[in-house]
C-alpha positions, 0 to 999 in steps of 0.5 A, a space after each residue: 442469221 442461220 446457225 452454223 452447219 452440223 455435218 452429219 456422218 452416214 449411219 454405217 459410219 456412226 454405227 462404226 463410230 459408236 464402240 470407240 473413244 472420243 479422241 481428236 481425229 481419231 488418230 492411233 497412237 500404236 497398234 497393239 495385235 493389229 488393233 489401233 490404240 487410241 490412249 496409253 495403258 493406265 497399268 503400263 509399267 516403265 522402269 525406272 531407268 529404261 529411258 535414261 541415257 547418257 549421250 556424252 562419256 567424260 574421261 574426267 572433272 576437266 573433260 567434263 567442265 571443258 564440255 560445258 564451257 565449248 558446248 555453250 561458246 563460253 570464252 574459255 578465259 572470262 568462264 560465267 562461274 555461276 552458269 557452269 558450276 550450275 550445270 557441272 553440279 547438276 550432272 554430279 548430282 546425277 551421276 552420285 545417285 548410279 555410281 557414287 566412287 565416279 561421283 566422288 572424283 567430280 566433287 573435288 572440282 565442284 568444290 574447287 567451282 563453289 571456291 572460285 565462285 565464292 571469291 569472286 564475289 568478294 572485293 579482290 586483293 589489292 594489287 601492286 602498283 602496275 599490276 592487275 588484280 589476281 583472277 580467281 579463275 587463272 588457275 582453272 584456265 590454266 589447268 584446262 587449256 593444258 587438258 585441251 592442248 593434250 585431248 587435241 594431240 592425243 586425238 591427232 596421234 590416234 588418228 595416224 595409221 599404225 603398223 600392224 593395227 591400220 596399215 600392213 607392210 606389203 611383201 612381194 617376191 618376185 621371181 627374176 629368173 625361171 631357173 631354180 636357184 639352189 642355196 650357195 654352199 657354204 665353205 663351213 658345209 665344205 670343211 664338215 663334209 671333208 671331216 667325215 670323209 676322213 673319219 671314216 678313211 682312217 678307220 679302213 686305212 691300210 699301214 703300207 709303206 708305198 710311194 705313188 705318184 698322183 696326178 690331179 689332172 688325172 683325177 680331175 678326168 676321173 671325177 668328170 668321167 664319174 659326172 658324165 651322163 649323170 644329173 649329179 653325185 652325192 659329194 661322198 660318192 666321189 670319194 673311194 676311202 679304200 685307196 688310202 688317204 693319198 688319193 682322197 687328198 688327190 682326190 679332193 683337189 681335183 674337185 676343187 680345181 674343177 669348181 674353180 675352173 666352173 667345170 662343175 657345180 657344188 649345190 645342197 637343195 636346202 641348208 644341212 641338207 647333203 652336198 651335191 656335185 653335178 656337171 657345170 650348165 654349159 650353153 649352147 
């Protein structure tokens, strides 16, 4: 029987082989400057806390215990007290050491677990005849299933879209007509624009004792004549405040009659804006 074969390497490759550690495989941990580096730094210094991360947030002592009971399957109403309370007081434990305020507000329930754990323990109460004996833990489910019931209903209404945060309401105009609609002319606009007009006629006015007759027809045909080849008139233009109240009252008429009739149109291009009176659109 010969002994097993030694393999040997090429002198160039155990020349290259010489400076380097005896490692297994030869096999680089890192690259430090773009040369290999075979075992960890003895004088590497880590932080303390540089590797240590929390993978789970808990809004509270039940959010946490209800965690630990479905992470691991446990049957909410037979809970293994001895398990979870282990486990609730190792991330207590934990947490005392970074935050010792959040801390305290978990130590209230761990001491509510070592209770429940101590009781049942003992020998339970003696029950009335037809009833079963009190579970130690009735209470805990009950408090839990509630927070359950609440986390699942606050998680579905976060996930309904809401107005102004998710979804935006769309407002379309649509234009149904090319031609320019301008805004109606309101009665109010009317009353204010006759108020001034008068103003300003008692302040011209002349105290003549006269009898005229006026004819809205004729001024009917005076305003018209007034419109006619003109885009339109300012509503005050109309007016000729040096004849005397009578003929502006006339005066008014006549255009009321030939807004009545559609003769002509009465149009402000915004609201406050002056009043235009222009000739009535008549199709061909």
């Amino acid at each position: 029987m010969t002994g097993a074969a030694e393999t040997t390497l090429p002198e160039p490759a155990q020349a290259g082989l010489a400076g380097m550690p005896v490692v297994v495989d030869q096999v680089a941990l890192a690259r430090l400057y773009g040369e290999p580096l075979f075992t960890m730094p003895t004088d590497l210094y880590i932080p303390p806390d540089a590797l240590e991360v929390f993978l789970e947030a808990f809004e509270g002592p039940l959010d946490l215990l209800l965690y630990l009971i479905r992470k691991q399957n446990f049957n909410i109403l037979d809970i293994p007290m001895a398990g979870v309370t282990r486990q609730y007081l190792a991330y207590v434990e934990e947490i005392r050491g970074r935050n010792l305020e959040l801390a305290a507000e978990y130590l209230l329930m761990a001491a509510m677990l070592i209770e429940i754990k101590s009781r049942m323990l003992l020998p339970p109460k003696r029950a009335v005849e037809g009833q079963e004996p009190e579970d130690p833990r009735a209470e805990l489910v009950r408090r839990l299933l509630e927070y359950e019931q609440m986390k699942l209903a606050a998680a579905r209404l976060n996930e309904v879209p809401q107005v102004g945060r998710d979804v935006l309401r769309a407002q379309v105009y649509i234009e149904q007509s090319l031609q320019q609609r301008f805004p109606d002319v309101r009665v109010v606009d009317l009353q204010e624009a006759w108020r001034d007009i008068l103003k300003r006629a008692n302040l011209v006015q002349h105290h003549k004792i006269t009898r005229e007759e006026l004819s809205v027809r004729e001024h009917m045909s005076i305003v018209l004549r007034k419109l006619q080849g003109r885009k339109f008139i300012e509503f005050e233009n109309l007016f000729d405040p040096s004849r005397g109240m009578p003929v502006l009252i006339v005066t008014f008429i006549a255009m009321l009659e030939l807004a009545k009739e559609a003769l002509i149109d009465v149009t402000q291009a915004e609201f406050f804006a002056p009043i235009y009176v222009r000739l009535a659109f008549q199709p061909a």
